[in-house]
N, C-alpha and C positions, 0 to 999 in steps of 0.2 A: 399442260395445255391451259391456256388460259380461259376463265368463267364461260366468258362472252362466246370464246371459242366452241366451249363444248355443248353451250346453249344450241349455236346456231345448226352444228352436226346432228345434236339432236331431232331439233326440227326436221332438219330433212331427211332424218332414217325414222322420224313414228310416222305413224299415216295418221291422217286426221280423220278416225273410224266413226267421230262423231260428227260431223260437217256433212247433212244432206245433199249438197251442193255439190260434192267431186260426183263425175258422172264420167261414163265413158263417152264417147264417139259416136253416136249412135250411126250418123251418114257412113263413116269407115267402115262401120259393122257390117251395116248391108249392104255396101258394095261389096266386099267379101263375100260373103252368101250370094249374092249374086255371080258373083267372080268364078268361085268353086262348082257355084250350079251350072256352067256352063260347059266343064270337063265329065265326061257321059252323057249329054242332053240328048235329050230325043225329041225324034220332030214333034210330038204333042207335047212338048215343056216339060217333060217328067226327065228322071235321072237314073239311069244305066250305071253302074256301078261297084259291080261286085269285085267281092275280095277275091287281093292278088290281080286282077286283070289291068291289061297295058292302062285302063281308064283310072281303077284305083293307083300305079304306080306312080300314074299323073298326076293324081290329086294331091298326095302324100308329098311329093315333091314340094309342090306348090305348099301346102301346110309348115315343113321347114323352113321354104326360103321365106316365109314372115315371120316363123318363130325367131329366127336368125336376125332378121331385119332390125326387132325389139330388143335384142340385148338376150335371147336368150342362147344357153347352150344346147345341143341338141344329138340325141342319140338313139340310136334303135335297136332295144335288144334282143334275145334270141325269137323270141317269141313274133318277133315284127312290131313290136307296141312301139310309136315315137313317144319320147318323151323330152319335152323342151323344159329349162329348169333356168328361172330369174332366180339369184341368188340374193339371203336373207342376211341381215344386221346380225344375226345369233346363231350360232352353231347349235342348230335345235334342227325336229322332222319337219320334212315339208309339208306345206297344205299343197293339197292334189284339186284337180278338177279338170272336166275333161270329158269326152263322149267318143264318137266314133264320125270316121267320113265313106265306111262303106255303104252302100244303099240294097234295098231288095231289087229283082231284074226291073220295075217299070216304080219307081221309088220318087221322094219328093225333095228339095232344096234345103227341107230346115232338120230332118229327121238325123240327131247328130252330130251332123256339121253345125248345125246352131251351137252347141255346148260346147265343142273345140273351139269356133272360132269369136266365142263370147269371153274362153278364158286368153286366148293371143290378144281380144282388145283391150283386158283389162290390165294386163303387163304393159300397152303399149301406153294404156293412162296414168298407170303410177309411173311410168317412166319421164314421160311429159310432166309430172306434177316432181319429179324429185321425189319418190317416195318410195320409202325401200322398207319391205317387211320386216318384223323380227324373224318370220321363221321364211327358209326358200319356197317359191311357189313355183310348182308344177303343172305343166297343161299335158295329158294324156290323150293321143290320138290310139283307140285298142285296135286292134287286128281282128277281123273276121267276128263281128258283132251279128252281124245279121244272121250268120250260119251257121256259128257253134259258140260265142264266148271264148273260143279259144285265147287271143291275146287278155283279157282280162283272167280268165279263169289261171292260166300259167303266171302273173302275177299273183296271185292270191292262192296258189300252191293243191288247187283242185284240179286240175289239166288229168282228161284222160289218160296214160301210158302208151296208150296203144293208137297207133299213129293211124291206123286205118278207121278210128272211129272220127278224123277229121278230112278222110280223104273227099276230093269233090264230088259235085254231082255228076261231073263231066268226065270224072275218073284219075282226075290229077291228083297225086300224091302228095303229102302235106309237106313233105322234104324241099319237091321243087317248087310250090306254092311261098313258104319262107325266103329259098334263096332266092326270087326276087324281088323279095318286100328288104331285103339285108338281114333276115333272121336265120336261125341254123337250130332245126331238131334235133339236134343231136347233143347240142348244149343247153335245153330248153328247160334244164333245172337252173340255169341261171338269171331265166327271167322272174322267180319267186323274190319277193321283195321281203326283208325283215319287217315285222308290225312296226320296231320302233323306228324305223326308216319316216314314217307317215305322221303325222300327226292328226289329220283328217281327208274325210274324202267327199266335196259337194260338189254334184253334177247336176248342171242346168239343161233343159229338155222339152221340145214339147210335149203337151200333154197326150197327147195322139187318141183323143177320146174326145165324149160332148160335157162333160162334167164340168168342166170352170165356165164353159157358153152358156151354159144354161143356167149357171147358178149368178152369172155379169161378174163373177169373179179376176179380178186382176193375175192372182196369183196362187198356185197351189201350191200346200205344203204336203210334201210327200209322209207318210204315216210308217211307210216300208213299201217294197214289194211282194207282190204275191207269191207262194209255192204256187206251184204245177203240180198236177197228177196228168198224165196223159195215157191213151188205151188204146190198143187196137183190138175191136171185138168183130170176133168170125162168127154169122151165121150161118148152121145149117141145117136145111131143109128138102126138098126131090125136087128137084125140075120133070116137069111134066107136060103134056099136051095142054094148053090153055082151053080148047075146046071141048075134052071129051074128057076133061078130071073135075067130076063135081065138087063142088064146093068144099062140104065137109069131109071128104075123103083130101085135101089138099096139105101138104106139109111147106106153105109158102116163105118162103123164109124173107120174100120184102115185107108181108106183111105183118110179121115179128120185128123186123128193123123199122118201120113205122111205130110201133109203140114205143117198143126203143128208146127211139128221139125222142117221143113223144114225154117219157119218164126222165131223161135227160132235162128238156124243157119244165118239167116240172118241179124239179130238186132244185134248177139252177133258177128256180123264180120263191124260192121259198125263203121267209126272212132271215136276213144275215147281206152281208158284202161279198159272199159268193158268185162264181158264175162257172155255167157249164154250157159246152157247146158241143154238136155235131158239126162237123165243117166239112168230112170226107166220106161219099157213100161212093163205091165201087158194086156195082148187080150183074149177077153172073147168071143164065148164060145173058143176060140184056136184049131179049128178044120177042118182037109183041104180040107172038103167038105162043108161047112161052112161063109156067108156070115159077119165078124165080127158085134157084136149087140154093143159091149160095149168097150172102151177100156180107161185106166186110165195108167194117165204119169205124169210128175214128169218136173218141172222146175228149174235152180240153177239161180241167176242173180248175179251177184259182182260188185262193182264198186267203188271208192273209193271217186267219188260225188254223196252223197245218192240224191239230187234232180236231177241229168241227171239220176239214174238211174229209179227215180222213173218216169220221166218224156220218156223215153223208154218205161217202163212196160204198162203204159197208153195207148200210141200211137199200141203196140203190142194188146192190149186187145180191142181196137177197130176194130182190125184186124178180130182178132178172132169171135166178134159178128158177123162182116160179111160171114166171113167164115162158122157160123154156118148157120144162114139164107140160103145161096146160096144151102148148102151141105143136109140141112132137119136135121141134127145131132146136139141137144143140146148141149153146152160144157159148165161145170160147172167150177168154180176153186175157190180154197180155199186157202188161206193165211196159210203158217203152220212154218212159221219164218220170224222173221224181226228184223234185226240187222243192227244198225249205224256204220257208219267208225270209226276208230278209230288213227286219225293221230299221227304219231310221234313227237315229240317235235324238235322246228326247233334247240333249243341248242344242244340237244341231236344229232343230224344229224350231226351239225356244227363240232362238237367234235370226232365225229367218223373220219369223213372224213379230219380232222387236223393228228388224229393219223397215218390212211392210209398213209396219206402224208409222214410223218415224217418214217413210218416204209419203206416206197417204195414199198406200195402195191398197185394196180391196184383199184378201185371204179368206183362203178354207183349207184345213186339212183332208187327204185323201187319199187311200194307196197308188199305187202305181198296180194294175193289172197287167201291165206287158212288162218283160225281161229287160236287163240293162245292165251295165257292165259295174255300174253300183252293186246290185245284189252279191257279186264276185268279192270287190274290194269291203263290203261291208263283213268280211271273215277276217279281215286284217288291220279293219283303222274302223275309227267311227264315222258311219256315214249319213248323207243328208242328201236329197232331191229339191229342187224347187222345179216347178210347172207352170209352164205360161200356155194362156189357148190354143187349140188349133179349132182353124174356122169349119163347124160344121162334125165336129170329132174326126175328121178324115185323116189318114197317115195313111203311106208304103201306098201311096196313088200319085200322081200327076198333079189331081189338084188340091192335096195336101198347101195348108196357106195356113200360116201366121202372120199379123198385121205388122206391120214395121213399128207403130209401138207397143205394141207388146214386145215385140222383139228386146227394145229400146231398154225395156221397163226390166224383162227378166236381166238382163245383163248390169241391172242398174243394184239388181237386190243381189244379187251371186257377190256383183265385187264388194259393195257392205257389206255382205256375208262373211265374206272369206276378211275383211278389215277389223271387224270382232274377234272374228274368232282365232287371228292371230294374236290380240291382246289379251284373252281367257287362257287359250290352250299352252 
């Protein structure tokens, strides 16, 4: 082939990862997001949309025929995950990126759907510019994010066994939940992906928190996400007559579960990047003449050093022995999840935070406190977050809002992102 020849080939399979100036779509972008929020809308503008339902088959559709639009190929494995794959100048693992389009029952437009359909704009940019990666890039739509990780977890080879630990809430079994997303549980060790399949895994997101608003942050860099400790703790105590069991004779068991929280509140305000919350009280008999007998609560814990947190939980639960002894109210508790941090890769960060630079966007690094399909695939490839605002910290609400540039801006650092880090890795 002649000099001149292979000059010019060249140019059009490197990206120009150093040129500020390639930018995506941003108009395209949120038309889309707009476009996808209007399959499950609900009359107060919020998005209906749980997995497997005729609204998610909807949506999923829809997410193909752009993937397809763009040159990519597109396939869904057992698990129900899409995966659309633009292919690369070199027979090397693909960079991955990707999020999810199911929503919780009264859910918002960007929670998601923004990271799927940030990485479909950014295939349709390098396509319009001529520009073809050395390694394949992949955009991942997961299966059932909001309800169990299932589609990411069965990639990354942690998937429950037992089919009933993913059955609905509605009572639909996971078999017939699959066969109409095109997945099949019964083959669902074939959604496991090899590590060296991957080469990296950056998922753009919002940040579903107030921490970049309030800090005028542009852009977050994800540090890892949290482990979970979750609990379900039973008190109990005598239900009695409220007017005729004096006081100190009383074995109240709300008034045990008020301190409770109370020690909950207090552990999860003590210094670190910790948090702990009560979210669930159930008071039995719940009657207002009625001394409570019974009452069952609900603990979250986070923390991004699984040994401080578990070394918290410890020191809390000695509490609470005592607390029962003094109080005469037994308190039970039960472990009902446990989940490891899941750190970001320090290249991955490194690289973000170059591009930031270079685009003249504002950064902070930050964990991630809620769950993601990152945490999964970070067991199998190295992975990385980037976080743009949400107005007000609001998410999994109606009026969940990111600004159209922010929108603009995350989608502008993800595809610099992934333009690096295809000439590093």
């Amino acid at each position: 082939m002649p000099i001149i020849s292979r000059l010019l080939k060249h140019l059009l399979l490197t990206p120009m990862s150093s040129d500020p100036t390639l930018a995506i779509n941003g108009s395209r972008l949120l038309a889309q997001l707009d476009q996808l929020g209007e399959i499950g809308r609900l009359s107060n503008g919020g998005v209906c949309r749980i997995s497997y339902s005729p609204e998610d088959q909807q949506a999923r559709q829809q997410v193909i025929t752009w993937m397809q639009a763009v040159g990519m190929t597109v396939r869904v494995d057992a698990a129900g995950n899409i995966l659309g794959r633009y292919p690369g100048s070199h027979h090397l693992p693909a960079l991955a990126t990707g999020s999810h389009i199911d929503t919780v029952p009264r859910g918002g437009r960007y929670d998601g759907c923004y990271g799927v359909l940030a990485g479909i704009e950014i295939v349709h940019t390098l396509r319009e510019h001529h520009l073809t990666l050395r390694h394949p890039l992949e955009v991942i739509v997961f299966s059932d994010e909001e309800g169990s990780l299932m589609g990411s977890q069965a990639m990354a080879g942690s998937l429950n066994p037992d089919p009933e630990s993913y059955r609905r809430p509605d009572g639909t079994d996971i078999h017939t939940c699959l066969r109409r997303v095109g997945g099949n549980w019964e083959a669902i060790h074939t959604a496991r992906r090899d590590p060296q399949d991957l080469a990296a895994f950056v998922e753009l997101h919002i940040e579903q928190g107030p921490v970049l608003e309030q800090a005028q942050a542009n852009i977050g860099i994800v540090t890892g996400i949290v482990g979970q400790r979750r609990q379900r703790i039973l008190i109990e105590g005598r239900a009695n007559h409220a007017g005729t069991t004096p006081m100190h004779l009383r074995q109240d068991a709300l008034v045990t579960a008020a301190q409770v929280i109370l020690s909950v509140h207090e552990m999860g305000s003590r210094p670190g990047e910790h948090v702990a919350t009560v979210g669930y009280v159930q008071v039995s008999p719940n009657a207002p003449n009625v001394v409570p007998g019974r009452v069952e609560l609900s603990l979250d814990a986070r923390d991004l050093d699984s040994d401080h947190l578990d070394d918290l939980l410890g020191e809390w639960g000695h509490h609470l022995d005592v607390l029962a002894r003094t109080n005469h109210t037994p308190i039970h508790r039960e472990l009902t999840l446990h989940t490891q941090p899941a750190l970001a890769h320090p290249r991955i960060q490194e690289v973000i935070a170059s591009v930031c630079r270079d685009l003249t966007l504002s950064h902070i690094h930050l964990p991630s406190r809620a769950s993601h399909d990152a945490q999964e695939l970070a067991r199998i490839t190295p992975m990385g977050m980037i976080f743009v605002p949400s107005h007000a910290g609001v998410s999994h609400d109606e009026s969940e809002f990111t600004s159209a540039l922010d929108c603009i801006r995350g989608a502008n650092v993800l595809l610099h992102t992934l333009l690096r880090l295809d000439q590093i890795l």
